[in-house]
C-alpha positions in Angstrom: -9.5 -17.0 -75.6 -5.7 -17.1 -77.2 -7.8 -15.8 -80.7 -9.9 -13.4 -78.7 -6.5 -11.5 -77.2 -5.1 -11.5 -80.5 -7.9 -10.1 -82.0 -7.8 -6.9 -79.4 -3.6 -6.9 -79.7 -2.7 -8.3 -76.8 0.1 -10.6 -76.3 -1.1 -13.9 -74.6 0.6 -15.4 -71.2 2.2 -18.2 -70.9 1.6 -20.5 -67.4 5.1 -19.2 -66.4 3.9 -15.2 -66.8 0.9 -15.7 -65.2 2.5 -17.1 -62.5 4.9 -14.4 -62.1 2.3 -11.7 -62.1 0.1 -13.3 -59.8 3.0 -13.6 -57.5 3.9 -9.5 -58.3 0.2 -8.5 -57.2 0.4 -10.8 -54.1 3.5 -9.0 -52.7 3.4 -5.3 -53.4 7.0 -3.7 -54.2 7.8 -0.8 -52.1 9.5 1.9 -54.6 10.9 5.2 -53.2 9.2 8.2 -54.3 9.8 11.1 -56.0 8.3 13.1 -53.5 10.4 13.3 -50.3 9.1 12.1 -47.0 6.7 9.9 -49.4 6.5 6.5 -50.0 5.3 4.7 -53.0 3.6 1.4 -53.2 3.5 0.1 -56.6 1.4 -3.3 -57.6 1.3 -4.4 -61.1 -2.3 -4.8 -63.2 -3.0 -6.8 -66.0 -2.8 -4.2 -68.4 0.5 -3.8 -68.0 0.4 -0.8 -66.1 0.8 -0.4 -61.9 -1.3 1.1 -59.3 0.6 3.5 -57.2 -0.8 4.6 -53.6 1.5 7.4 -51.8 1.7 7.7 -48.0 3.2 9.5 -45.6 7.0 8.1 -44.6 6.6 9.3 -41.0 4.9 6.7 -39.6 8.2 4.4 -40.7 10.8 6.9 -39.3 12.9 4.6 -36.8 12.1 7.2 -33.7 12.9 4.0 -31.1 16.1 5.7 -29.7 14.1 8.8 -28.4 11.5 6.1 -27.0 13.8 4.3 -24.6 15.2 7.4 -23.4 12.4 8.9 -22.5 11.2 5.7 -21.0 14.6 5.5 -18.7 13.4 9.0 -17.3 10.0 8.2 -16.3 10.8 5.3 -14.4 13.5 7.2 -13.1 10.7 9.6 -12.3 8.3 7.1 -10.8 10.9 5.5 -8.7 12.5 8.2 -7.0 9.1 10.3 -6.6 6.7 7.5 -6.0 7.6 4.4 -5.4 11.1 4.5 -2.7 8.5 6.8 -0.7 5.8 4.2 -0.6 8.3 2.0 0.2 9.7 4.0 3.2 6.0 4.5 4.4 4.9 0.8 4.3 8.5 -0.1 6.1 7.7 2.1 8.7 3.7 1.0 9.4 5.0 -2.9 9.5 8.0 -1.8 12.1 5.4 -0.1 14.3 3.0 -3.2 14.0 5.6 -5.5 14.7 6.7 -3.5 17.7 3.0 -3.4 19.7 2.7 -6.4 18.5 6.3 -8.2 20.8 5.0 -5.7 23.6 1.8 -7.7 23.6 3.1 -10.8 22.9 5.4 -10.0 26.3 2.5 -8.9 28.2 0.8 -11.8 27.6 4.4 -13.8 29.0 4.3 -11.8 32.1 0.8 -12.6 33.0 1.4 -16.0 33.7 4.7 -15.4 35.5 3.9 -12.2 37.9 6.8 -11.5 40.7 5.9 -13.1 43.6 7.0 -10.2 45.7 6.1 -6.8 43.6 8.1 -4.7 45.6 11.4 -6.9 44.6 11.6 -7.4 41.2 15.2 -7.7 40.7 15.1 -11.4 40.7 12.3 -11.7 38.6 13.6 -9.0 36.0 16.4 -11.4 35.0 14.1 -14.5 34.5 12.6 -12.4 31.6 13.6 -12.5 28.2 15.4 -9.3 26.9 13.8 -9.3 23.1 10.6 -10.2 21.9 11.0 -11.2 18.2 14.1 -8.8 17.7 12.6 -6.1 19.6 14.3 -5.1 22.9 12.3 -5.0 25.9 13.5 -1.8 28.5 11.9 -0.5 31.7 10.1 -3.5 33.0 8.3 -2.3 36.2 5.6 -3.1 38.6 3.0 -0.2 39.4 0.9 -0.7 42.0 -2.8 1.9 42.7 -4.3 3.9 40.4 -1.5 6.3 40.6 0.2 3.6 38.8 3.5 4.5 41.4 6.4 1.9 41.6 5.0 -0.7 44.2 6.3 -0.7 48.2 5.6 -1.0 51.2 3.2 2.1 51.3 0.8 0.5 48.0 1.2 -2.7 48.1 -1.9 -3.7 50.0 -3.9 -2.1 47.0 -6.2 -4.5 44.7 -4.8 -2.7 41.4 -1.4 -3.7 39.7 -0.1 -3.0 36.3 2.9 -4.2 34.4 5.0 -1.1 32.4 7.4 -1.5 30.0 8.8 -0.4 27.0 10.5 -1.1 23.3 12.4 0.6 20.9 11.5 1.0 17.2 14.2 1.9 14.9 13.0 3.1 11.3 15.7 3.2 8.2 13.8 5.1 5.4 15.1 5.8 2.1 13.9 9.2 1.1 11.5 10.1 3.5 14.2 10.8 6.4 13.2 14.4 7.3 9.5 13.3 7.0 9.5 10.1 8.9 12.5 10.4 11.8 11.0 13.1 14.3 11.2 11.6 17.2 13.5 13.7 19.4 15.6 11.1 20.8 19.2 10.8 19.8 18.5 8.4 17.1 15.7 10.9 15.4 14.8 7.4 13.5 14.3 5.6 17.0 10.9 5.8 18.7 10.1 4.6 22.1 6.9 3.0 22.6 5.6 2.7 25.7 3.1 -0.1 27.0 1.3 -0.8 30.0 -1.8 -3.6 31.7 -3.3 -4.5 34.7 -2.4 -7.9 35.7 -4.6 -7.4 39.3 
């Protein structure tokens, strides 16, 4: 093989060349073009000569930077114009679920420990306990007929009797303020919510 290059005028390899060229064509060289906003990629061949491919240079620009900003003002975005009001809505549904919720839960109390006189409740108003898991209870009252009047002498004798009584939920949105706090009182973020059932 030696003779046969020699014969054509080529020099032969040694082990050593070989080695180096083979390692040359396994790990192309990047060269800078003449062209700007080119790249050249330049691999070797055994004929001496090198195989050049050009490609753009734009797809290498470092454009990171510009990235992360913009990236810092969509989650701004997504935050402020999505997300706090989701936020404030689901706050506000669990608040209102917790607070029927403690007026049940007191209704059920007071079923099992009814005044023994309903026109006197005084007594029986302070054995009761004035939150129901960190909701106050306010207005506690016996109503006696279907008129559902305060009971006394006059409607006591009738069959129907209802326990009424109220709590207060108080809502703390975020960004949703003029949305969510319309409830007239003085706190426009308080709601009253009132609750009633017949215990006779």
């Amino acid at each position: 093989m030696i003779n046969a290059m020699k014969r054509i005028g080529l020099k032969p390899f040694s082990n050593n060349a070989r080695r180096r060229r083979h390692h040359e064509r396994s790990e192309a060289i990047q060269q800078p073009g003449r062209t700007r906003g080119l790249l050249r990629r330049c691999a070797p061949r055994n004929d001496g000569l090198q195989t050049c491919a050009r490609h753009s240079a734009s797809f290498i620009t470092d454009r990171r930077g510009a990235v992360a900003f913009e990236t810092l003002l969509v989650y701004l975005f997504i935050v402020t114009s999505l997300l706090l009001p989701l936020a404030d809505v689901a706050a506000a549904g669990f608040q209102f679920i917790s607070g029927w919720a403690a007026l049940r839960a007191f209704g059920q109390l007071i079923q099992y420990k009814a005044p023994a006189d309903p026109t006197n409740i005084t007594t029986w108003k302070s054995t009761l306990p004035a939150t129901v898991s960190g909701f106050p209870i306010n207005n506690v009252q016996v109503l006696c007929g279907d008129s559902q009047a305060a009971c006394s002498s006059a409607n006591i004798s009738s069959p129907v009797k209802y326990f009424s009584y109220a709590t207060t939920v108080t809502l703390a949105p975020m960004v949703l303020s003029s949305i969510l706090c319309t409830s007239g009182n003085a706190n426009s973020c308080s709601f009253t919510l009132p609750y009633s059932e017949r215990f006779q």
